[in-house]
N, C-alpha and C positions, 0 to 999 in steps of 0.2 A: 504493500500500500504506500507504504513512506518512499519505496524507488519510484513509483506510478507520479506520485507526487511532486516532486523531486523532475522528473520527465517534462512535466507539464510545465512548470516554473521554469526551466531554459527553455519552452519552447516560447513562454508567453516572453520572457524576456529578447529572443530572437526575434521574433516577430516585432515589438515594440524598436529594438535598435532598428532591424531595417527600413521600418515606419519612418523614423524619426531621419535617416540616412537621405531615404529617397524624400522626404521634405526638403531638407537641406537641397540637397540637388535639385529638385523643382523650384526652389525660390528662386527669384528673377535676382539677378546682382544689380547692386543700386552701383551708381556713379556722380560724383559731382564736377558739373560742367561750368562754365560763365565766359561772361568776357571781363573785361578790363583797361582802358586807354590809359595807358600810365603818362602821359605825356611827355611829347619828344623831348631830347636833354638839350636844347639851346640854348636853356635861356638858366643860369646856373648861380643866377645871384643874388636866389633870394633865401629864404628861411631854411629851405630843404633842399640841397644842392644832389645831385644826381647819383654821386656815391653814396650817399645818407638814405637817399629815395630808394634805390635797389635793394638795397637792404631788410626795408621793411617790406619794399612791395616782397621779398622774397621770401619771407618773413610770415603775410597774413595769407599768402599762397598753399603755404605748408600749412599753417598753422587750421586752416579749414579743409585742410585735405583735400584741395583740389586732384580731381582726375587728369580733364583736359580743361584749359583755357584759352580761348582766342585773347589775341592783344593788339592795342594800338597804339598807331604812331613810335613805334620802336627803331629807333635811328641804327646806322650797322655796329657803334660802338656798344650801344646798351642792347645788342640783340647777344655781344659776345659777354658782356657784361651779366646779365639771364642765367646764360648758358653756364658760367660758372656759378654763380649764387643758388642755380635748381639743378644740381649734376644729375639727378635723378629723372629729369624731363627731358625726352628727344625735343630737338625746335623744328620746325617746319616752313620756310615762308622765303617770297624772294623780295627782294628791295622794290617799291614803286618806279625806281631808276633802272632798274635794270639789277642783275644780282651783285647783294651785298650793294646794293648804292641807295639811298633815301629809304624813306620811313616804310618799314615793312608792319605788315597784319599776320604775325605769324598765330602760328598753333601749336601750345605747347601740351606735349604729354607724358602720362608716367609710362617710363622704357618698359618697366617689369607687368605694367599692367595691359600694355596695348602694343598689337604689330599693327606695324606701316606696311600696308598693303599695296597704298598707291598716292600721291600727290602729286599739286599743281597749283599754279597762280593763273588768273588771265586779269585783264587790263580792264578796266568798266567804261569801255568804249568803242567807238564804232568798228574796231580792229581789236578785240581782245586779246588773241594774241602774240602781239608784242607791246614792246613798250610805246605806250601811249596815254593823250588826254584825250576826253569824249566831252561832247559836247557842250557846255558851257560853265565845265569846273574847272576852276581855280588852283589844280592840281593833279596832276596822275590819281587815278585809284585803281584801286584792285582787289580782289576775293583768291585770299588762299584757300585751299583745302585740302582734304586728306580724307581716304578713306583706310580704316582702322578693323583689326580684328580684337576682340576681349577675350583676352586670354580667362575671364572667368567664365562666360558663358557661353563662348566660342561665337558667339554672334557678330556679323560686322557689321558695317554704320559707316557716314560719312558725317562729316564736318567741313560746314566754311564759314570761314570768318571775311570780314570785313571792316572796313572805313570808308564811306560815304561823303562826297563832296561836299566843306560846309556854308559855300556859295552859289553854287547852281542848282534852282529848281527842277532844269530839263535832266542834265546831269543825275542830281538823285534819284528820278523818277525811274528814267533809262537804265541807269544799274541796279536799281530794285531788278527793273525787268528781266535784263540780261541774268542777274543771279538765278533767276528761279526759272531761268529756261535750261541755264547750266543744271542746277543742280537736278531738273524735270532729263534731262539728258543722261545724266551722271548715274544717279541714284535710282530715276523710276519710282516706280512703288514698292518694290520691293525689300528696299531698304530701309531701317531708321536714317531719321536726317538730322541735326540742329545747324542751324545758322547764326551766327554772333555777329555782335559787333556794335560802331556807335554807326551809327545810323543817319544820325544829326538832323533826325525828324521823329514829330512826338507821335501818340500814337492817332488821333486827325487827322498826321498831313498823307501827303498822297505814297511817297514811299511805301511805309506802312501798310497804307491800304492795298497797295499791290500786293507786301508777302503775305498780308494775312485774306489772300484769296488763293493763298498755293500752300499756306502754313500757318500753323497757330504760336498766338504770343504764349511762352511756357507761364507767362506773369496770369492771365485770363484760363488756363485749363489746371494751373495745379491744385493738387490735392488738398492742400494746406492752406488758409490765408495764406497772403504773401507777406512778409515779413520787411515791413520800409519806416517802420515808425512813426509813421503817420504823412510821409513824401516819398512821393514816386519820381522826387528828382537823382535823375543820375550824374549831371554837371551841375559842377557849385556855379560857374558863371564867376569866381572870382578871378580878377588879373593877375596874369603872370606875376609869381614871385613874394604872393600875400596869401599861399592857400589856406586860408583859416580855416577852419571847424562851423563857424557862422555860415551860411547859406544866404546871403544878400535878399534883401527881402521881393525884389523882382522875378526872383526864381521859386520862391515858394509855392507859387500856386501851378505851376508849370512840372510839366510828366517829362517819363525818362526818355532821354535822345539814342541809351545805348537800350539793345534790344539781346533777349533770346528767343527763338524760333522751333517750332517741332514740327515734326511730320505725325499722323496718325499712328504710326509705328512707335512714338516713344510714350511712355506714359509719365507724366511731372508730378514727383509728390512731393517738393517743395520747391519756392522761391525763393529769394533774397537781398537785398539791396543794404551790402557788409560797410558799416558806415565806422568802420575802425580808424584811431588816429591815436595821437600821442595825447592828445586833450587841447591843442593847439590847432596842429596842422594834420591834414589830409595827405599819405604818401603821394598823390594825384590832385587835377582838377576837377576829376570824373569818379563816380564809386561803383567798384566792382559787383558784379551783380554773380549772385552763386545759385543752381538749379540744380537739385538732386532729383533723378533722373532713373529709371530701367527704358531696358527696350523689350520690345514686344518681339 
């Protein structure tokens, strides 16, 4: 009786470990994504000069565990500058100048958690590309991206980041367009997608309303409130060189210029808008925005 017994008790406990096994193995792995425009280093003479700055951006990177992050305006010295402060992150991205020349939108990610499968930049103009300006920005732009495999749940995915003209209307319009014909080219349906980046349009203007007829704001479908403290500003609006912790009262009633995007394929269970600082200054003039994240 006592061996019958005895039988039954490893079985029920076998049964229960492999229960508990294959949950584990059927949970979807979470990831956390964002973007970020740290601001290019030109201008180096005020409160938080650009060695001081890397530091902490590399600092609140880690410290939230980021997975992948799109980034902006990253000049060639502080893309190499990155690369040593997060040895842990492959970078991805080519210069607006051409490679390793002007402000790149790279994609950075954890080596150990993600293969590079595939990546690319194109131009956000009438010639994408090569190097070029479209229509009537102010500046080269361009959409890095990468497509990625998860070494957790073998799933791949694509990513593109961006920066978006902050003086052409036609300009932002047209490279909304062109991204989400890339990535309708790229990805398909088949894959999960996010798209990052500052945007430099709120969520009214027309930019906008272009991706979110090919994609959803992660900020509008996640699981969670969104976490912004009560502003959904992403740019403080402060000048060069004074980035205080105060948000100018101009900008307060004004929504965020930097954006994340999904495809039906990912599911967002939470948001964030990481408004971390020393008690003074902002490592940036923009605040990072953080999106935890499975794919489908």
């Amino acid at each position: 009786m006592k061996r019958n017994l005895w039988i039954a008790a490893i079985a029920l406990l076998l049964v229960a470990g492999s229960s508990f096994t294959a949950a584990r193995a059927a949970a979807p792995a979470t990831m956390n994504v964002g973007t970020y425009n740290i601001w290019c280093g030109v201008h180096d003479d005020g409160p938080l000069p650009w060695k001081v700055r890397c530091q902490r951006i590399a600092a609140l990177i880690r410290f939230h565990d980021y997975d992948i992050i799109g980034m902006q305006e990253v000049r060639p010295e502080q893309m190499a500058d990155l690369r040593t402060a997060l040895p842990e992150f492959t970078a991805v991205g080519t210069g607006r100048e051409g490679i390793n020349q002007g402000e790149h939108s790279p994609v950075f990610f954890r080596t150990d958690r993600f293969a590079l499968l595939d990546s690319g930049t194109f131009w956000l103009s009438e010639t994408p590309e090569k190097v070029s300006r479209g229509w009537d920005a102010d500046y080269n732009r361009i959409c890095s991206w990468v497509k990625l495999r998860d070494r957790q749940s073998k799933k791949e995915f694509f990513y593109f980041n961006t920066h978006l003209d902050h003086m052409g209307p036609v300009a932002r319009h047209e490279g909304a367009e062109l991204i989400c014909r890339r990535i309708a080219s790229l990805a398909g349906d088949k894959y999960p997608v996010f798209c990052t980046g500052d945007f430099n349009a709120e969520p009214k203007d027309e930019p906008i309303k272009v991706m979110l007829q090919h994609l959803a704001s992660a900020r509008d479908v996640s699981q969670t409130p969104p976490y912004d403290q009560g502003s959904e500003v992403s740019w403080t609006g402060v000048p060069v060189g004074a980035m205080t912790v105060t948000i100018p009262e101009a900008q307060r009633g004004r929504q965020a210029i930097d954006h994340v995007f999904v495809n039906g394929r990912v599911d967002v269970l939470k948001y964030g808008l990481l408004r971390d600082s020393d008690g003074i200054n902002y490592p940036s003039d923009h605040i990072p925005i953080l999106v935890r994240a499975t794919l489908k």
